[in-house]
N, C-alpha and C positions, 0 to 999 in steps of 0.2 A: 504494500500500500504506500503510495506517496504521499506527500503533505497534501493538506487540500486546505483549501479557503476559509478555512474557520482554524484551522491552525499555522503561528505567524512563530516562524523560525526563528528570529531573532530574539523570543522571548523565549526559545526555550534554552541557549546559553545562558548558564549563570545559576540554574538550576539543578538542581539535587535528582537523579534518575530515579529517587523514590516519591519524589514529591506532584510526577508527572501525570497528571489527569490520563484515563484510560483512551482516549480522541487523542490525548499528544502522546503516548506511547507508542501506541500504535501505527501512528505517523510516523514515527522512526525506524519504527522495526525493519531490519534488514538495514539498516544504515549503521557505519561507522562511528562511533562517538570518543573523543578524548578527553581524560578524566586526568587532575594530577595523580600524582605516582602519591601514593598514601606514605602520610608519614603522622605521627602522633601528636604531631601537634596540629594537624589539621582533621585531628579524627575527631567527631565521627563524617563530621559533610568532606562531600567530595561533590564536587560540581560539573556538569557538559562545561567543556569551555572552546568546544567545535564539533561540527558531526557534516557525513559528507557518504557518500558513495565507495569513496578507498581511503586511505590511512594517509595517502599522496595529497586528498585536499584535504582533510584535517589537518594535517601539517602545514599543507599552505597557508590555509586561516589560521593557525596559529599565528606563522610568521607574520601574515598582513597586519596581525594585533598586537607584534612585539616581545610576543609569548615564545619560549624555547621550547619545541617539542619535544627535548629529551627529559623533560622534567612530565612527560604524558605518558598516559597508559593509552593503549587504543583497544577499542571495545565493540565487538560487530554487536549491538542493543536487538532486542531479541522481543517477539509481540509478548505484551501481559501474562495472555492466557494460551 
């Protein structure tokens, strides 16, 4: 399933993959997402901070926003149910 018109990509960087209404999960699903790499003091949130088709545009949108992808995990996000 792809995004569709009631769900706006740009709000879902910045959020928690547990906090994702079941219409925005699902909109992802099958898509790539990059999460930092957990470390304890940022536990328990871990946040989207790009999501894309391959691991190639996550990164990219990382870079575009300044962001170092080696500090990313990359994550093929998987439907709900």
């Amino acid at each position: 399933m792809g995004l569709n018109s009631r769900v706006h990509p740009e709000r879902l960087v910045g959020r928690s993959p547990e906090s994702l209404r079941p219409s925005e999960a699902a909109a992802l699903a099958g898509k790539w997402i990059a999460l930092e790499i957990y470390t304890p003091e940022r536990a328990p949130l871990r946040r989207i901070e790009a999501f894309g088709h391959s691991v190639e545009e996550c990164i990219r949108r990382l870079t575009e926003r300044g962001l170092d992808p080696t500090r990313y995990e990359f994550t093929l996000f998987t439907a709900p149910y």
